[in-house]
C-alpha positions in Angstrom: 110.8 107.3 128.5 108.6 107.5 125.4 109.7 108.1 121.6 112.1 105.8 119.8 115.0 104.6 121.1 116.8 101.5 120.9 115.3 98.4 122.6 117.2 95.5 124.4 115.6 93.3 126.6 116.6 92.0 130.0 118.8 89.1 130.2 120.2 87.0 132.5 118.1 85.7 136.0 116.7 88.9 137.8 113.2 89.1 137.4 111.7 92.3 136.3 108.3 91.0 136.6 106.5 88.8 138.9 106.8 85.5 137.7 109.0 83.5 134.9 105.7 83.7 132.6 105.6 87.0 132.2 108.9 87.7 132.0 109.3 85.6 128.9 106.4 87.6 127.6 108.1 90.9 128.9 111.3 90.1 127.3 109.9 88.7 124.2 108.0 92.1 122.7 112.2 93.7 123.8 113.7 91.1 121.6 111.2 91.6 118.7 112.4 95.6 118.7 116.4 94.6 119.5 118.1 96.3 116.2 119.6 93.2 115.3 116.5 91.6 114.4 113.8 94.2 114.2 113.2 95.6 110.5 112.7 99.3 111.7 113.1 99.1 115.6 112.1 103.4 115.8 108.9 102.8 114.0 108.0 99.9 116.1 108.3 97.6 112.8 109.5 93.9 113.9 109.0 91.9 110.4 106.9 92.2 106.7 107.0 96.1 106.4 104.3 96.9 108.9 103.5 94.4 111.6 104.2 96.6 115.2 104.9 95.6 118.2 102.7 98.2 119.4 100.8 101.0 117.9 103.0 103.5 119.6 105.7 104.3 121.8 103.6 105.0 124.7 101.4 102.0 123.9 104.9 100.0 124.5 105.8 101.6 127.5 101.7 101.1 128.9 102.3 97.3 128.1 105.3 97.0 129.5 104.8 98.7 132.6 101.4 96.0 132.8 103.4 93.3 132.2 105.7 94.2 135.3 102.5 95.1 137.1 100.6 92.4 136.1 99.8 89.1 138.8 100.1 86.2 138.2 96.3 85.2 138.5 95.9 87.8 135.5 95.7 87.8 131.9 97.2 90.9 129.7 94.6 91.2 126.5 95.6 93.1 123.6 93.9 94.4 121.0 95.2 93.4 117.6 94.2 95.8 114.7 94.0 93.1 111.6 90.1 93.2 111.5 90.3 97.1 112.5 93.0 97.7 109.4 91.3 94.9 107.0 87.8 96.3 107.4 89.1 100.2 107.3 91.0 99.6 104.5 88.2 97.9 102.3 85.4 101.2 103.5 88.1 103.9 102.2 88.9 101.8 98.8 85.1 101.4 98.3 84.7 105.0 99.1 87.3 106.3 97.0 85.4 104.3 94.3 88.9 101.8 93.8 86.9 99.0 94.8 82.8 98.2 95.0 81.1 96.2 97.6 79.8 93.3 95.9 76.1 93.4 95.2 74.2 91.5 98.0 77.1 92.1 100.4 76.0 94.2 103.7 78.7 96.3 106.0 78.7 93.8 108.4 79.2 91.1 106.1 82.4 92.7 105.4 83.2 93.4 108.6 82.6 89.9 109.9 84.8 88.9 107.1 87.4 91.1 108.6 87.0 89.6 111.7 88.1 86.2 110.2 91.1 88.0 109.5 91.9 87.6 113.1 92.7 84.1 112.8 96.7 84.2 112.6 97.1 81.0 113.5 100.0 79.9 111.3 102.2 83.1 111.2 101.6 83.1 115.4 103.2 79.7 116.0 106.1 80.8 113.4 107.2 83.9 115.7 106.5 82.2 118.9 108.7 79.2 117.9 111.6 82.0 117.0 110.5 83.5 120.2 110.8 80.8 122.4 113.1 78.8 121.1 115.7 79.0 124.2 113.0 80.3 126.4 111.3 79.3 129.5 110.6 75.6 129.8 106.9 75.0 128.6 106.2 78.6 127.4 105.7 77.0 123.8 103.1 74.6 124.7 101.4 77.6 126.4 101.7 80.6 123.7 100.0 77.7 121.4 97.3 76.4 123.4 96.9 80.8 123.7 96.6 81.2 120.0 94.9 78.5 119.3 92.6 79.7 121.9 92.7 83.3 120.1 92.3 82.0 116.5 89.3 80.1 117.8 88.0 82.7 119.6 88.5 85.5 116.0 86.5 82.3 113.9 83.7 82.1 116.3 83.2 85.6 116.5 83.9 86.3 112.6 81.4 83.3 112.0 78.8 84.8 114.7 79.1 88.0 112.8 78.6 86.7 109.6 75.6 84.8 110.6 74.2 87.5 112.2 73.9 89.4 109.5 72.4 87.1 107.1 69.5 85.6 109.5 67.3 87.9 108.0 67.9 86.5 104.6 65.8 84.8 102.6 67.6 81.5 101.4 67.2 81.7 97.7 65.0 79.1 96.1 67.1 76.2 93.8 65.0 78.2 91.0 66.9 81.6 92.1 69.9 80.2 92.6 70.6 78.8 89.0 72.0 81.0 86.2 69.5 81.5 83.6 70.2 81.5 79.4 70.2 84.8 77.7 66.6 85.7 75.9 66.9 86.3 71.8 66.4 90.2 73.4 69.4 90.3 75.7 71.8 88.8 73.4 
């Protein structure tokens, strides 16, 4: 069934999916959207006004129906949209002229900027504390060492970016670099 509709996850010791692991995981993003604790549970709004569980309702219903699908020698990766949203909101406030991409400051600069944005390091270990904190027996010590994993992997590739994109630089001389006294003309 796709659209809204009220969300309540599974409870109790029959497995919907194939292993204990990805039940807590298949349960979790339920809980997130259970009325009682979801901010707008038919927008797909679990907490701060705009952080989704999923994009849509069918991209709920595609992850769940992985998640009971998925084996347990696989990984489920998805997306998140914080560099995606970070970087598309900075190109339309510098194209409707509200904002101006600093001088010296290249596209993929920003976007590797954006990137870094990926790194939710802190807010992650928040929700999966509240997630897990009745759950499966180690899942904590797992979803850490996973967004740990994931925040290192968003700074390598944010810093990759970023250096990238200035390797064709020149580094500015120590003579460049320092902020020069106005002239008798320019003051």
């Amino acid at each position: 069934m796709s659209g809204p509709r009220e969300v309540h996850a599974p409870t109790g010791t029959q497995l919907t999916c194939k292993n204990w692991l990805i039940e807590a995981a298949y349960r979790m993003i339920q809980n997130n959207l259970d009325p009682a604790v979801a901010e707008a549970p038919d927008r797909l709004v679990v907490y701060g006004g705009r952080g989704q569980a999923a994009r849509s309702w069918e991209a709920f219903d595609a992850i769940l129906n992985a998640l009971r699908n998925l084996e347990e020698d696989e990984t489920l990766l998805v997306q998140s949209g914080k560099p995606v949203g970070i970087f598309g909101a900075s190109w339309i406030a510098i194209r409707l002229g509200v904002a101006r991409l600093p001088e010296g400051v290249r596209w993929v600069e920003l976007f590797g900027v954006a990137v870094l944005g990926g790194v939710g390091f802190t807010m992650s270990l928040f929700i999966a504390s509240l997630a897990f904190e009745h759950g499966v027996e180690g899942q904590l010590a797992l979803d850490r060492l996973g967004i740990i994993t994931g925040s290192l992997l968003a700074a390598l590739c944010g810093f990759s970016l970023l250096r990238y994109a200035v390797s064709g630089r020149p580094v500015p001389s120590d003579a460049d670099s320092r902020v020069s006294e106005p002239t008798d003309s320019e003051a």
